[in-house]
C-alpha positions as CSV (number, residue, x, y, z in Angstrom):
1,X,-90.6,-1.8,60.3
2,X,-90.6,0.2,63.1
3,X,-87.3,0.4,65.6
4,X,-88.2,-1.3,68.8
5,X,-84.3,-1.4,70.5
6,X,-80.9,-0.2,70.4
7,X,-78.6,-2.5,71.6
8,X,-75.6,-0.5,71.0
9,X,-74.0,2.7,69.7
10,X,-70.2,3.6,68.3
11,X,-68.2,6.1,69.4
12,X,-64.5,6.7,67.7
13,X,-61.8,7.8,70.3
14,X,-58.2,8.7,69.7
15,X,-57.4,6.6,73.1
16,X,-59.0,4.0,74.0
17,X,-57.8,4.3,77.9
18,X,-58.0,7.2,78.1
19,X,-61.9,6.7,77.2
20,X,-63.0,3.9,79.6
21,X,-61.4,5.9,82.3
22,X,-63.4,8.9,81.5
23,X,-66.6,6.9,81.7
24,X,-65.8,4.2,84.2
25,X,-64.0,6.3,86.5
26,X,-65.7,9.9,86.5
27,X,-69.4,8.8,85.0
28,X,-69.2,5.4,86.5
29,X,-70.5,3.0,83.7
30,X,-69.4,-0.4,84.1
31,X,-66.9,-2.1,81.7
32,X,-68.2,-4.8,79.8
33,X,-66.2,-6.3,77.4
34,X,-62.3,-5.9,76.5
35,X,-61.4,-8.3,73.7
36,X,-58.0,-7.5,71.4
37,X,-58.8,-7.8,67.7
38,X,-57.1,-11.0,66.1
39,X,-55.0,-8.6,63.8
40,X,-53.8,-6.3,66.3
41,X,-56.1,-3.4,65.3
42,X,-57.9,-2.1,67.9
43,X,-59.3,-4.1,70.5
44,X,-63.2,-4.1,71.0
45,X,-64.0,-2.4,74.1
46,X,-67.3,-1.5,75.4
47,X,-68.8,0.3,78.2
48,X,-72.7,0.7,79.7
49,X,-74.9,1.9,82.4
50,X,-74.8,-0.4,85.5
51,X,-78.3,-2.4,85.5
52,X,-78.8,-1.5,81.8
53,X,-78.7,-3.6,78.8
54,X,-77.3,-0.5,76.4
55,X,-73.7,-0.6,75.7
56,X,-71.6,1.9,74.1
57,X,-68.7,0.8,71.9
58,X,-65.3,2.9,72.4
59,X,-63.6,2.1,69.2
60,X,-60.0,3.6,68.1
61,X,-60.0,6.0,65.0
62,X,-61.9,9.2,63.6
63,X,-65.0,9.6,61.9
64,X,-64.6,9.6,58.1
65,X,-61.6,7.0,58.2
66,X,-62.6,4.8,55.3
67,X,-60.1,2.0,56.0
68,X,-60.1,-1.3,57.2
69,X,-60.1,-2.4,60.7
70,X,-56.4,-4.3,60.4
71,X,-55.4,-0.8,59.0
72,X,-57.0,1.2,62.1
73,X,-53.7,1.1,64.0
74,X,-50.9,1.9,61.5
């Protein structure tokens, strides 16, 4: 099976406002969805390329975290 599209990618931030204003503001990506988590964790924010179908997931925590999403915030 060969890999034919990539639809998204995750990238962990320690703030998650900070991050869409970096790319919305100073590389000009277009926000594209901003939806709170049910539990309170971190809300599911994503960000792409105006025109482009590729979006790019700004999700709170650190690589190597092993915990649960409802965890993620404490």
């Amino acid at each position: 099976m060969l890999l034919k599209k990539v639809v998204y990618v995750t990238q962990f931030v320690t703030n998650q406002d900070q991050a869409l204003d970096f790319y919305t503001r100073l590389l000009d990506f277009e926000k594209r969805a901003d939806n709170p988590t049910p539990d309170g964790g971190p809300r599911f924010l994503t960000v792409g390329v105006r025109g482009e179908e590729f979006q790019h997931v700004l999700w709170r925590g650190s690589p190597g975290e092993a915990r649960h999403s409802k965890d993620a915030c404490r």
